[in-house]
Each structure stands twice: as structure tokens, then as C-alpha cells.
Short mmCIF file of the C-alpha atoms (twelve columns), coordinates in Angstrom:
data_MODEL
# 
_entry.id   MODEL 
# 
loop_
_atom_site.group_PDB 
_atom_site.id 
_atom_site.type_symbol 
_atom_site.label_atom_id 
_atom_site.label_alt_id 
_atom_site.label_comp_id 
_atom_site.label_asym_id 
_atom_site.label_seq_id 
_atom_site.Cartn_x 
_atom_site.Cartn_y 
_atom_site.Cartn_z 
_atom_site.pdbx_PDB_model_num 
ATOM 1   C CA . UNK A 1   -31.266 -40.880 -27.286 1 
ATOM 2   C CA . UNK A 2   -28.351 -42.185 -25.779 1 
ATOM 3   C CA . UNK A 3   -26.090 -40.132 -27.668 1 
ATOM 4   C CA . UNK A 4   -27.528 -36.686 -27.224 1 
ATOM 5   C CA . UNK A 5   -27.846 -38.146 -23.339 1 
ATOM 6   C CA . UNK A 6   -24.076 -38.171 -24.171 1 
ATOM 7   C CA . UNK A 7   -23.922 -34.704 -25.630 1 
ATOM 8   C CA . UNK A 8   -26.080 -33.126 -22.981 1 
ATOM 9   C CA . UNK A 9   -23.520 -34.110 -20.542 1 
ATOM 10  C CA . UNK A 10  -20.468 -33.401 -22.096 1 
ATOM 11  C CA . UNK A 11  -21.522 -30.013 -22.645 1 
ATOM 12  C CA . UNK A 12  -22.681 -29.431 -18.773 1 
ATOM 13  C CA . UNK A 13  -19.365 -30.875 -17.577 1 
ATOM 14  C CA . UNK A 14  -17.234 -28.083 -20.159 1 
ATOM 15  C CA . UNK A 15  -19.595 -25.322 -18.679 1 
ATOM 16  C CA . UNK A 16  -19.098 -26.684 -15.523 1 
ATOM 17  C CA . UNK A 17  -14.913 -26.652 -16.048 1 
ATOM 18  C CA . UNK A 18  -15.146 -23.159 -17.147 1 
ATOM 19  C CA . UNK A 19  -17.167 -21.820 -14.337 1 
ATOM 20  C CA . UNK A 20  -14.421 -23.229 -12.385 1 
ATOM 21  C CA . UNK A 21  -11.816 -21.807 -13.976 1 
ATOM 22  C CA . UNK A 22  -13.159 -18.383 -13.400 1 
ATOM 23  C CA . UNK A 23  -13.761 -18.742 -9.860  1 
ATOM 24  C CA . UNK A 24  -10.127 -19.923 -9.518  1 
ATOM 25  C CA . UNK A 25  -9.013  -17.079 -11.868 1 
ATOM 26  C CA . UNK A 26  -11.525 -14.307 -9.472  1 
ATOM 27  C CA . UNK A 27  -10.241 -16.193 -6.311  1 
ATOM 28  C CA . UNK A 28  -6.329  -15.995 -7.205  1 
ATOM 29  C CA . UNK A 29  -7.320  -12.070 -8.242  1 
ATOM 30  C CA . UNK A 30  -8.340  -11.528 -4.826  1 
ATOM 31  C CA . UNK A 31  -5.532  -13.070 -2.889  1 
ATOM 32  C CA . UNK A 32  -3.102  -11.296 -5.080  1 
ATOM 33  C CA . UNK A 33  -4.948  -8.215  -3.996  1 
ATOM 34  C CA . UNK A 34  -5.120  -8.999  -0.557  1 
ATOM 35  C CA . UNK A 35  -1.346  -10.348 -0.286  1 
ATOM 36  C CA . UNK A 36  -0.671  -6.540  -2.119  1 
ATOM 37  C CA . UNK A 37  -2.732  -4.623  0.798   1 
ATOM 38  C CA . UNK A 38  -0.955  -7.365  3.417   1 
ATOM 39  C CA . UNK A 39  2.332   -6.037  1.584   1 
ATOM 40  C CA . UNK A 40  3.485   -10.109 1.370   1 
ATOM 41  C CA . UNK A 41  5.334   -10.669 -1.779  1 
ATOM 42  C CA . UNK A 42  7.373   -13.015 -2.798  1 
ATOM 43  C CA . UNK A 43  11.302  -12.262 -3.457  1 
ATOM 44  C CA . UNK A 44  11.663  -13.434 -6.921  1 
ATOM 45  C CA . UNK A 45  15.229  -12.229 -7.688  1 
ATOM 46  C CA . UNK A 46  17.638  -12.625 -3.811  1 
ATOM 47  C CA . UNK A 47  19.745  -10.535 -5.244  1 
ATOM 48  C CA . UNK A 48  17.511  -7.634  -6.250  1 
ATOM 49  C CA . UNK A 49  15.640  -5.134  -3.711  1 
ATOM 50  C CA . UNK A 50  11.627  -5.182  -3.664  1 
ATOM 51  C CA . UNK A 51  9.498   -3.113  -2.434  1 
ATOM 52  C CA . UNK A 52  5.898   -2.453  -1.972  1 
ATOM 53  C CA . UNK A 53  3.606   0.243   -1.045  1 
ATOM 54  C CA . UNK A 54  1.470   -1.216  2.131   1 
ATOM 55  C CA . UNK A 55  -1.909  0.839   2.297   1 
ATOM 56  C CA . UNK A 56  -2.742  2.187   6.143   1 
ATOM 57  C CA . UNK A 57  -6.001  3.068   8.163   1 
ATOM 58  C CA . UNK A 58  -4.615  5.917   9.670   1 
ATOM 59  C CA . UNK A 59  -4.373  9.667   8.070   1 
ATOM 60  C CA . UNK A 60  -1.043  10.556  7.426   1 
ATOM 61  C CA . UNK A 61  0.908   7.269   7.652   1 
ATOM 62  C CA . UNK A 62  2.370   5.161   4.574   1 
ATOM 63  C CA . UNK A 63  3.999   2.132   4.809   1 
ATOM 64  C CA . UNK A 64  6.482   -0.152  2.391   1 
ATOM 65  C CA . UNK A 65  7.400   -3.464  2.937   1 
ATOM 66  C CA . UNK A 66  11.173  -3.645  1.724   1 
ATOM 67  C CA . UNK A 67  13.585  -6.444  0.886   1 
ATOM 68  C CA . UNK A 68  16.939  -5.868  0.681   1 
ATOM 69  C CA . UNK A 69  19.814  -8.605  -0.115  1 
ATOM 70  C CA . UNK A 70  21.497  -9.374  3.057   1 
ATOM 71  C CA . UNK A 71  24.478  -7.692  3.755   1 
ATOM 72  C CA . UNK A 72  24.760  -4.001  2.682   1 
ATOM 73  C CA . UNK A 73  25.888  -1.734  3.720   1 
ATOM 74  C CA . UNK A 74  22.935  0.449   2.691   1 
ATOM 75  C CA . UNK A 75  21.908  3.759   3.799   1 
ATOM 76  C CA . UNK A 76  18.653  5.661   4.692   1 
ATOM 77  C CA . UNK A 77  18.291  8.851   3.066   1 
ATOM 78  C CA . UNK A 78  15.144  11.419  4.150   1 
ATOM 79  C CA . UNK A 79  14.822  15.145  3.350   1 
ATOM 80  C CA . UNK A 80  12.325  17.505  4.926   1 
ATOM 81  C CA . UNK A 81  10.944  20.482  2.424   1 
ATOM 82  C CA . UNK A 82  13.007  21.618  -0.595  1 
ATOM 83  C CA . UNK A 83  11.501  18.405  -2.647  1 
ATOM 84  C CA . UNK A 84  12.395  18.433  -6.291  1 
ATOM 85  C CA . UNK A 85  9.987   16.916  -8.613  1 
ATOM 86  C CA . UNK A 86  12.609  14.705  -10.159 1 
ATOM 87  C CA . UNK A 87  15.934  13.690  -8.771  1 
ATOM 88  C CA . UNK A 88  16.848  13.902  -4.981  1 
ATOM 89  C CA . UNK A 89  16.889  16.621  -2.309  1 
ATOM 90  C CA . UNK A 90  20.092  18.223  -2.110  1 
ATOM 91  C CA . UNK A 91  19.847  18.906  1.923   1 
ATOM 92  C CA . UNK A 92  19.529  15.478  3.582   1 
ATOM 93  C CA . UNK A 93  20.204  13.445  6.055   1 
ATOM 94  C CA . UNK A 94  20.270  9.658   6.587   1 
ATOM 95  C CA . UNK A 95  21.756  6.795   8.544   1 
ATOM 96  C CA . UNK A 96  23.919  3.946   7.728   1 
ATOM 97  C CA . UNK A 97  22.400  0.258   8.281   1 
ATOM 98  C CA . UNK A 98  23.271  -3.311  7.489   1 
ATOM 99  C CA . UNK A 99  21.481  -6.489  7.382   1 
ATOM 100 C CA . UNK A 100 23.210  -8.711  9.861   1 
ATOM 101 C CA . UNK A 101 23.081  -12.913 8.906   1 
ATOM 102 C CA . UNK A 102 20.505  -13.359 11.774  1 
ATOM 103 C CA . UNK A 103 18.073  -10.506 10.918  1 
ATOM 104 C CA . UNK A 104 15.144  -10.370 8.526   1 
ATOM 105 C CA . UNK A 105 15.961  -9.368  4.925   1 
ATOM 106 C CA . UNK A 106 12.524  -7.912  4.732   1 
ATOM 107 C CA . UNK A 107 11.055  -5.353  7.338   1 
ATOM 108 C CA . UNK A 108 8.850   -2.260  7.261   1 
ATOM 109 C CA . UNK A 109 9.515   1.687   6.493   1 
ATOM 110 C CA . UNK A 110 7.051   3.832   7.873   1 
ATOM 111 C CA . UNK A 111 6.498   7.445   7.223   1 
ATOM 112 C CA . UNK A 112 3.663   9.324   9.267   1 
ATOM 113 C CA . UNK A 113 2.988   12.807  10.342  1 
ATOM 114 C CA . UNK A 114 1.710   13.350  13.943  1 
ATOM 115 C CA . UNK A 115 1.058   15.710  16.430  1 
ATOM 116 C CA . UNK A 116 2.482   15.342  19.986  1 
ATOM 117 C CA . UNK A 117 1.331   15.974  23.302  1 
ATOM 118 C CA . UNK A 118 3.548   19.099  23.289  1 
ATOM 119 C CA . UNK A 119 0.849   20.134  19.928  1 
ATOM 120 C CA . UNK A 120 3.766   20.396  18.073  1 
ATOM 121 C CA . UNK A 121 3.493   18.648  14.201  1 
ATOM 122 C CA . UNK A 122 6.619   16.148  13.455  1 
ATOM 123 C CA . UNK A 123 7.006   14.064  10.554  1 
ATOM 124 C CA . UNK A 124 8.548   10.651  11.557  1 
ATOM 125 C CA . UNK A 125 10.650  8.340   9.319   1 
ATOM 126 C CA . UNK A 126 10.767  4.889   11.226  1 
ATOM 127 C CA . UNK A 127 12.739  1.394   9.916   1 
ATOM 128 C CA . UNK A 128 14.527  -1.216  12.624  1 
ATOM 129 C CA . UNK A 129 17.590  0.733   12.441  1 
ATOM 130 C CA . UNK A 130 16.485  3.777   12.900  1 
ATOM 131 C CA . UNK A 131 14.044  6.508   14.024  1 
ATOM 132 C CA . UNK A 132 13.872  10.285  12.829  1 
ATOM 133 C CA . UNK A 133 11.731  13.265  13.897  1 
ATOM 134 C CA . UNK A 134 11.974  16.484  12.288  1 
ATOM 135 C CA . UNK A 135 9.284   19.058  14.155  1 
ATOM 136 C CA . UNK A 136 7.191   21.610  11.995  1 
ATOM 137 C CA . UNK A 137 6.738   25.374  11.952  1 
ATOM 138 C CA . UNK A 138 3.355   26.169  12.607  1 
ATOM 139 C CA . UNK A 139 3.215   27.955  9.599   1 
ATOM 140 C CA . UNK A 140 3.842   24.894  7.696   1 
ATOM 141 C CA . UNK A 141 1.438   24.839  4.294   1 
ATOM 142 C CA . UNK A 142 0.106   21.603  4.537   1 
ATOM 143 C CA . UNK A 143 -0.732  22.459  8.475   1 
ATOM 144 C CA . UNK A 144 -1.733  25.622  7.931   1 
ATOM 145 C CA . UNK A 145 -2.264  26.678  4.195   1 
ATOM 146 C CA . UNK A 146 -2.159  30.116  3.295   1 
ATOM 147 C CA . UNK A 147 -4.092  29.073  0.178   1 
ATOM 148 C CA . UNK A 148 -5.335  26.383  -1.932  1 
ATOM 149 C CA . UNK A 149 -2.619  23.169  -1.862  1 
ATOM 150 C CA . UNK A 150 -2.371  19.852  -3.896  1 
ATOM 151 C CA . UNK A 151 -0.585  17.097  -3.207  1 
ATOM 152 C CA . UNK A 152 0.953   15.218  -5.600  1 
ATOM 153 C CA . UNK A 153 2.714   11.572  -5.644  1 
ATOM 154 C CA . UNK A 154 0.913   10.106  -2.572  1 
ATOM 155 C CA . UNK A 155 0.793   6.416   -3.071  1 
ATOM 156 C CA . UNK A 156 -2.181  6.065   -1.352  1 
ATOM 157 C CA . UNK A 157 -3.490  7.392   -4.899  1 
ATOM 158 C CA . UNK A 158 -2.337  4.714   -6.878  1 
ATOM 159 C CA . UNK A 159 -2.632  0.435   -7.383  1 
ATOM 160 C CA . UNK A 160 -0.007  -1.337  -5.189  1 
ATOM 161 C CA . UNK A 161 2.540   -3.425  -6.859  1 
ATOM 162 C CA . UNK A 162 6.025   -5.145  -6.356  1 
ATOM 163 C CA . UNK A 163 8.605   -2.695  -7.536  1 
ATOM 164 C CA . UNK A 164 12.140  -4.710  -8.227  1 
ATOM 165 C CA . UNK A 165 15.869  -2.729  -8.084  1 
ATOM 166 C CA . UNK A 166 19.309  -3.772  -8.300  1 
ATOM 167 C CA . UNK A 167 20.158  -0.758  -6.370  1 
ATOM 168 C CA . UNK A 168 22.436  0.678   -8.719  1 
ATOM 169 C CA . UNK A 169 20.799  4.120   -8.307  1 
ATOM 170 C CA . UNK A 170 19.034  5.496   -5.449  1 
ATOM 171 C CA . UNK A 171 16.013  3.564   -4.926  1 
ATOM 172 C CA . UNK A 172 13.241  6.385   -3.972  1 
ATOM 173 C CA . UNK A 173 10.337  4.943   -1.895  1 
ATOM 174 C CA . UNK A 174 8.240   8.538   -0.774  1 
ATOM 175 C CA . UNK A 175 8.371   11.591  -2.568  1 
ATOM 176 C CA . UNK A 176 5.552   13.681  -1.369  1 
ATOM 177 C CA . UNK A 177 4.923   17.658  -2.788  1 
ATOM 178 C CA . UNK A 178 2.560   20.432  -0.839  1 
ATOM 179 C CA . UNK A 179 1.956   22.860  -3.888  1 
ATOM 180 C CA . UNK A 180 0.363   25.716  -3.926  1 
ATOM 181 C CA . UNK A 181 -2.771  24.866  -6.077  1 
ATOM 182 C CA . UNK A 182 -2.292  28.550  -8.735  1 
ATOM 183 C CA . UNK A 183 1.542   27.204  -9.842  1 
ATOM 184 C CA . UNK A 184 0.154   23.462  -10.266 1 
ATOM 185 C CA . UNK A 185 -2.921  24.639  -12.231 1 
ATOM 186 C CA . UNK A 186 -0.992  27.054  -14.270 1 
ATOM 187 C CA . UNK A 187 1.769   23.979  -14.535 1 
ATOM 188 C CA . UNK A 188 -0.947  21.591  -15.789 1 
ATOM 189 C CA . UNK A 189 -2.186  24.532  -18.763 1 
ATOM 190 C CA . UNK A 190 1.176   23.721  -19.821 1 
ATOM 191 C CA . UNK A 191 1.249   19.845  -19.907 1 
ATOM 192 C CA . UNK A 192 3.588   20.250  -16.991 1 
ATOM 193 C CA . UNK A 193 4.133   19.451  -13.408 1 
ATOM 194 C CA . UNK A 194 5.903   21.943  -10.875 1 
ATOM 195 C CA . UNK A 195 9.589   21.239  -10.532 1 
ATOM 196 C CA . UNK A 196 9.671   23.103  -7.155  1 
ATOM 197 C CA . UNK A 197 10.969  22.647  -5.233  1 
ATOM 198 C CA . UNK A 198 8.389   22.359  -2.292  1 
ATOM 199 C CA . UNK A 199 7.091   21.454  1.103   1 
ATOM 200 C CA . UNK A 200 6.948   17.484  1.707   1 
ATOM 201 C CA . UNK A 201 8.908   14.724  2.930   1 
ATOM 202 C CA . UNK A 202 11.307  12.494  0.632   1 
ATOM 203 C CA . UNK A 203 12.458  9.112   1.826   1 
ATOM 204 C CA . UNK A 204 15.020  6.681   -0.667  1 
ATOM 205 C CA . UNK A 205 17.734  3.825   0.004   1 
ATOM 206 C CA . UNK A 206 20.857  3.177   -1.394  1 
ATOM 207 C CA . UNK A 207 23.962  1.641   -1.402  1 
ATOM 208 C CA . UNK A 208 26.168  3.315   1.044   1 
ATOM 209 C CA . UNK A 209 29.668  4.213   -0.496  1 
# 
């Protein structure tokens, strides 16, 4: 009796460690998922750049959360229309920035499209060394679409996760394609997507030379 007294409770007290264990495993899941949505990461490698997509309420607004070795200097690169598929935009423009000693290696990009009190459509590239506006047409497709459009590489369409570069090519954080939705479907028949290039917005970093 005593024994399987024994047994009984050595048995409750493994179930008992394993239904703690998965708790803790479904608990650590959901901070991770949280801290990815919060866009708090942790900067494994100083010496590397991270970044990470940071999910917003509002229509037409992305966010990453960036870290960037201190120092630099780096450069802010953004191109409005003509947006390859792969590669960069060949008309650009962009800013020169560095991370001062006293100033936060990590800080926010934000890309959003809004419409002003003037109704005119701008799309705005925003970081803390910087601001740009570029006003639309009204004629702009994915304003005013003359036809079906789909959008392709919004990261609003994908899992958020801590991306890690040493910089040593351009690091591209927004590449975002308005295509008409006949030359994607006829692009997908073919196991293809359109090279373009197209209407969007393309933001990227980089070392400046």
C-alpha cells in the first residue's frame, strides 16, 4: 500500500512538472510574440544592424524598430514609384545621418501615407534625423486605380522577426509594389512575379561612402 501510495505520487508530481513546463513554454511563446508586436528585441551581435517590422493600428503606416552600431556614418535611402522587384530604385534620394555617443542606437522608421488638409495624398518617410514628403498625383493607382491592383511585399502580410545585417550591402527595410492585377496574374501563370517596375514606395539604409 505504501508503495503504490509512493507510485501514485510520483507520477502526479511528473504530470504536474510537465504541465508546468508547457505553461512556461506557452507563456515564453507569448511574450516573444508580444515583445515582436512591441518591436523590443534584444541586440545580440553590437556590431551588427537589427531590425524589426513593428505592426500598426492605423491604415497605411508601417513601422521598424532599427539598431544600428553607433557611429556611422549611414545614410537613408527612399524612392517614390519606379520600384524594381529586386535590387534598388535607380532615382532616389536620401539623407546622411550619424549616431552621435549620447543618442540611442535604436529608434523608429516610419513609413505612412496620408492625406492633408490641403486633400492632397503624400507618402511620408520619418526617422530622428530626418523627415520626407513626396505629394501624389491624383491619378496615382493605388489612390485612384484605373483597374484591378495588388500589392505585393507589405509586411503587414507576414510573421515579425529580428532580421540581423552587417551592412555590407544595402539593408532594404520597405519595398512596396501597386500592380496592375492582369500583369501579376499573367506573371503568376508563369511561376513569376512582375519585375516592374511600379508604383510604391522603397525605403533601405546603408553605409554612406
Amino acid at each position: 500500500m505504501a508503495f503504490l501510495a509512493v507510485l501514485v505520487s510520483h507520477v502526479k508530481t511528473s504530470l504536474d512538472l510537465r504541465q508546468s513546463q508547457i505553461e512556461i513554454n506557452r507563456r515564453q511563446a507569448e511574450l516573444k510574440l508580444l515583445r515582436d508586436e512591441l518591436g523590443v528585441f534584444e541586440v545580440t551581435d553590437p556590431a551588427k544592424a537589427h531590425v524589426i517590422f513593428v505592426r500598426q493600428n492605423e491604415d497605411k503606416s508601417w513601422r521598424w524598430r532599427v539598431y544600428l552600431p553607433p557611429g556611422g556614418p549611414y545614410m537613408m535611402k527612399w524612392a517614390i514609384d519606379d520600384i524594381p522587384g529586386e535590387g534598388l530604385a535607380t532615382q532616389w534620394e536620401g539623407q546622411n545621418f550619424q549616431i552621435r555617443p549620447l543618442e540611442s542606437s535604436t529608434f523608429n522608421v516610419d513609413v505612412f501615407l496620408r492625406r492633408g488638409a490641403d486633400g492632397r495624398w503624400r507618402w511620408f518617410v520619418r526617422y530622428p534625423w530626418g523627415e520626407k514628403q513626396h505629394e501624389l498625383p491624383d491619378n496615382y493607382m493605388l489612390l485612384a486605380p484605373s483597374q484591378p491592383i495588388t500589392i505585393i511585399s507589405d509586411p503587414r502580410l507576414r510573421t515579425a522577426s529580428v532580421t540581423t545585417s552587417d551592412l555590407g550591402q544595402p539593408l532594404v527595410l520597405f519595398r512596396y509594389r501597386v500592380i496592375p492585377k492582369v500583369e501579376f496574374d499573367a506573371a503568376q501563370a508563369q511561376g513569376k512575379v512582375p519585375e516592374g517596375p511600379y508604383d510604391g514606395i522603397m525605403v533601405w539604409l546603408e553605409r554612406a561612402k
